[in-house]
N, C-alpha and C positions, 0 to 999 in steps of 0.2 A: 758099336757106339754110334748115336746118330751125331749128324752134323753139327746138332745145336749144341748137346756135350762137347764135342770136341773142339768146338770154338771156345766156349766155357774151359775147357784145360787147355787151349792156348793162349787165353786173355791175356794171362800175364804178361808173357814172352814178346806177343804183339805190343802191347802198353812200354814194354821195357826198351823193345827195338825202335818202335816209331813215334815214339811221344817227345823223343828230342828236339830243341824249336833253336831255328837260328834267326839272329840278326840281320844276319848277312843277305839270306835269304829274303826275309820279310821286309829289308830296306830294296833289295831289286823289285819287289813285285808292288811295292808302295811308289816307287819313282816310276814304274812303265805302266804304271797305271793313273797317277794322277798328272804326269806332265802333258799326256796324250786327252784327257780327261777336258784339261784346262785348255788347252790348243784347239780342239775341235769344237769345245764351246764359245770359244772366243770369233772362231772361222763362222760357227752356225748367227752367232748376234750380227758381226759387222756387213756377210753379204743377206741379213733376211730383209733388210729394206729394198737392194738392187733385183735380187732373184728369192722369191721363196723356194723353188727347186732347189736351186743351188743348197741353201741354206739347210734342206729335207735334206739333201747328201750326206751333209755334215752331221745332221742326227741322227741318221741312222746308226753311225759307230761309237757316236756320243752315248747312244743306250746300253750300249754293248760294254762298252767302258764303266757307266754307273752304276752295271752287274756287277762287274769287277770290283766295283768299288763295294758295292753293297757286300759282297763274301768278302772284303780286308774286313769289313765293320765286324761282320759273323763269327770270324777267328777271334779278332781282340776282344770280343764277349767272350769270347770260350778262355779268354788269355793264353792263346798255344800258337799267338801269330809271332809275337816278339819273346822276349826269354825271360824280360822285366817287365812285373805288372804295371809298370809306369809307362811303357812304353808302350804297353795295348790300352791302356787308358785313354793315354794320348791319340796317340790314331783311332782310335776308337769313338771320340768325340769327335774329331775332325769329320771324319768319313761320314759320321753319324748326322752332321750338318749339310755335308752333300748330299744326301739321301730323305733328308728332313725326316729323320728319325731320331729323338733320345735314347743312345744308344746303350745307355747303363739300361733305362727302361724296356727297352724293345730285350737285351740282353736277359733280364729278368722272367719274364715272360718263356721267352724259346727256350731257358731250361728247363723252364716244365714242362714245357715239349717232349723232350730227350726224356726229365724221367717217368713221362706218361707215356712214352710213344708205342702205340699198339692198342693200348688201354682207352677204347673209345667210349668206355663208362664217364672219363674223367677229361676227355679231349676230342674234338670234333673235329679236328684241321683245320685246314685257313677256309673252308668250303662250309664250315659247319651242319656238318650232315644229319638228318636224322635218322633213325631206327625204324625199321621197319612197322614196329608197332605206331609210332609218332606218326608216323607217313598217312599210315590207315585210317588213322582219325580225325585226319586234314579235310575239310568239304572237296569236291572234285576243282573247284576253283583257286581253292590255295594250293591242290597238288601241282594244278599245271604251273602254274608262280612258283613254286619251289624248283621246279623242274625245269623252267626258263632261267632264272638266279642262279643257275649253278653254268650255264653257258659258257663253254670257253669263249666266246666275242665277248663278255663282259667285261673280261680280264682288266684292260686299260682302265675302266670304269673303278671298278675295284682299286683299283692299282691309286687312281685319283686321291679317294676316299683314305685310303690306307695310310698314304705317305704324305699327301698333301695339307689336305682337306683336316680329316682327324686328330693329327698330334698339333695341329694350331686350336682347333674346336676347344678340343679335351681341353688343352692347357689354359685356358682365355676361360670357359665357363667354370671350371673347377675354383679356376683361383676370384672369382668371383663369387661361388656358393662358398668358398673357405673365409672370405674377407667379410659375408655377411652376418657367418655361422660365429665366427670370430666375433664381431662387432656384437651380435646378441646375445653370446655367451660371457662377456668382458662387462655388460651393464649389468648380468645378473649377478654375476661374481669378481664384482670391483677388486677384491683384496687377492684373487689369485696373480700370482707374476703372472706376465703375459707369455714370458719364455716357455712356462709348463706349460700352458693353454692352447700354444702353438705345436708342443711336442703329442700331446695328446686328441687333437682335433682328427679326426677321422674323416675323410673321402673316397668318394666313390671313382675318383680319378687317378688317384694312386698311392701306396700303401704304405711308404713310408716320407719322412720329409726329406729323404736323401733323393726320392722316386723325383718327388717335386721341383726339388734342386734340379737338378740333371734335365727335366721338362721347362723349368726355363732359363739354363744357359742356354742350350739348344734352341730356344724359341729367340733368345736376344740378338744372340749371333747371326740365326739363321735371317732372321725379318731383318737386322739391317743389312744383310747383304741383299736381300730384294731393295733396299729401298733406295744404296747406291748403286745396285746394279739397273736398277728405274730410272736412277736419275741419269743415270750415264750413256747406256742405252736406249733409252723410251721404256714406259710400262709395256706396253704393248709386244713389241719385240721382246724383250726379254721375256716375261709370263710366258710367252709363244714357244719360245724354244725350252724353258723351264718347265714348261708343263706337259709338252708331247715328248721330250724326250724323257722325262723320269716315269711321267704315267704308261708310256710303253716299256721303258725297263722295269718300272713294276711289275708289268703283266707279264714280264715273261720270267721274274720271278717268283709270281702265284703259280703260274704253269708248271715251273721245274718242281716248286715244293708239293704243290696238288699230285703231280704224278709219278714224286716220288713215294708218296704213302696211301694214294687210290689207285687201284688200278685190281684187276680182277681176280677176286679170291685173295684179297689182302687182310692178311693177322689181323683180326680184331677183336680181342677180346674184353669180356665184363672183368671186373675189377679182382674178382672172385679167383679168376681161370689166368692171369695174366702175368705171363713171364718178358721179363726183358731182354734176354738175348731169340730168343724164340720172336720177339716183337722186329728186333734187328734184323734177324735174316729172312724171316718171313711177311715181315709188315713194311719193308723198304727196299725199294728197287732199286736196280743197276741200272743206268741211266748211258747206254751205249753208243753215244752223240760222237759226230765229227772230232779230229782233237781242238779245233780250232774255237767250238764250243766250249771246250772243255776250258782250254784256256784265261777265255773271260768268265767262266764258272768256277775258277780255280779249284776243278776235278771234284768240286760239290757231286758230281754224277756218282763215284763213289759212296755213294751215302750210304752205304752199308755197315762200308768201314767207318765213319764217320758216327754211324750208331752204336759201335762195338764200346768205341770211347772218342768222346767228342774233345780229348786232349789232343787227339792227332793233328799237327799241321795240317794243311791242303797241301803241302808240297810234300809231304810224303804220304800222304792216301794212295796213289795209284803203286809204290813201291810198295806197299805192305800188302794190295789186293794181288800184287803180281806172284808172291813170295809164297801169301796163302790161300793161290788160287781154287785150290783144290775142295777148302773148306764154304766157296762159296756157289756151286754148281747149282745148286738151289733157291739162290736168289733170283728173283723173277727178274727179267733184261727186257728195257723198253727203248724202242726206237725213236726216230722221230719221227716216222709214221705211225706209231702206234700213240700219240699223242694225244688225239682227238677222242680216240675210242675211250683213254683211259679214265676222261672226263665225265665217260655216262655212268662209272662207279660212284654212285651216291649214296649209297642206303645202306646201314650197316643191318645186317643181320644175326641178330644177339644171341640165335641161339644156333645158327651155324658156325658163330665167332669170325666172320667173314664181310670184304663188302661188296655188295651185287650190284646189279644196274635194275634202272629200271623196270628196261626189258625182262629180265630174271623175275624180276619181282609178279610182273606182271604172268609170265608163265607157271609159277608159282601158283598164282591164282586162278588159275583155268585150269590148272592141272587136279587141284584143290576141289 
């Protein structure tokens, strides 16, 4: 029996043993996360007038911490961090505003991660990669641009765009093409209530009106806390540390999630060929980091276990990998030196069902 069956006949037992979620637990890791959160933001605003060094000290653990933060938000979308939907709701928003993300939305989204994951007919990664075929009919000038864009130094840049930058964009123009589409659609059809008009108005921003909701309490909450936290500490200061420290914890969780599902000779298959537990042990890495990473990653490194069933806490992933160690020998194990390399994985190859580098590709064709 291979490995991938017999994960398959022990799903259950695993689901059954490690899908139980506590309180207790998820109130410790919400308190040593967010009081340390608040403290080191507060240390980085008040000395960035006196010393900006000083002030960089204090972000560096600050990033490290809105990782943290970022995986409480990641479970309460899964709802497997508290034991009451109410209460990954809860935290879930919250955190979701630390991170300037809508977290119902963002939530939405990363499950069809999970049930595409492997299946890169239907999913590109956060890298959005193309297929070897796409690549080849790129002019030699958009190759090298595609090939520079996928840079691990972009990261930060990305990381900007992602968290910052985007769910303000989105939310601001959308509701502006909906308040217009609205206004034209409301002079053509006087007698419709406006209640249906508004239930049925489609965008290309987000998919339902609950999407919409949740994009702007997240927008309200979030802009007035820049705009006392502007007034209180200066724009300047604050922006300063708001923006280099989440845009670096951005990029380092583009990094972990990029290299957990690039990296060489990873599961990729067409829509046709595409299994899901098969995508889990062979399309996602063990991620074999210090524990001290592990920590502020809350054992995301796991993400093997994590793809088996994304109901498992983070506080019991590393006990369930330990229990069924045996069934994952096969998972590919990446370092943090092998970090860099795993970045040159860009190009999926659709009929190998695999993703290669570049390089690959290129010997490919000389070989050819």
């Amino acid at each position: 029996m291979s490995l991938v069956d017999q994960v398959k006949a022990e799903k259950t037992n695993i689901i059954r043993e490690y899908t139980n979620r506590s309180n207790t637990k998820a109130a410790i890791q919400c308190l040593n996360t967010l009081v340390p959160y608040f403290a080191l933001f507060y240390m980085a605003l008040t000395n960035f007038s006196t010393s900006v060094w000083l002030s960089a000290l204090y972000m560096l653990p600050l990033s490290f911490f809105t990782v943290r933060i970022f995986m409480i938000m990641h479970d309460c979308g899964h709802k497997c961090l508290f034991r009451t939907q109410r209460l990954n709701t809860i935290f879930g928003f919250i955190t979701g505003v630390i991170v300037g993300m809508p977290q119902y939305v963002w939530s939405q989204h990363h499950n069809f991660h999970h049930a595409t994951n492997g299946n890169w007919e239907k999913y590109r990664g956060p890298l959005d990669i193309l297929s070897v075929d796409e690549y080849e009919k790129l002019s030699p000038v958009a190759q090298m641009r595609y090939r520079y864009s996928r840079n691990i130094f972009l990261a930060p840049v990305g990381a900007f765009m992602y968290f910052i930058f985007n769910p303000r964009f989105n939310w601001m123009l959308g509701s502006l093409v909906f308040i217009i589409d609205l206004t034209k659609f409301k002079m053509k059809n006087r007698h419709t209530p406006l209640k249906n008009i508004i239930t049925n108005q489609e965008s290309r921003y987000w998919s339902s009106s609950r999407q919409y909701l949740h994009m702007t309490l997240n927008n309200i909450v979030l802009l007035s806390i820049w705009v006392a936290a502007s007034w209180h500490f200066g724009t300047s200061t604050f922006f300063s540390v708001y923006i280099i420290s989440l845009s670096f914890a951005g990029a380092a969780g583009i990094i972990i999630f990029t290299i957990q599902h690039n990296f060489e000779g990873s599961y990729a298959s067409d829509d046709k060929h595409w299994d899901y537990h098969q995508a889990a042990l062979k399309g996602t890495s063990f991620l074999t980091f210090p524990k001290v990473i592990n920590w502020f990653g809350l054992d995301i490194a796991y993400h093997h276990i994590h793809h088996i069933s994304a109901k498992i806490p983070n506080y019991n992933l590393a006990r369930c990998h330990k229990q069924y160690e045996h069934l994952f020998t096969g998972v590919t194990r990446i370092r943090l030196r092998d970090i860099a390399r795993a970045f040159r994985f860009i190009l999926w190859h659709r009929k190998a069902q695999k993703i290669i580098s570049i390089d690959q590709y290129n010997n490919m064709k000389a070989a050819a």
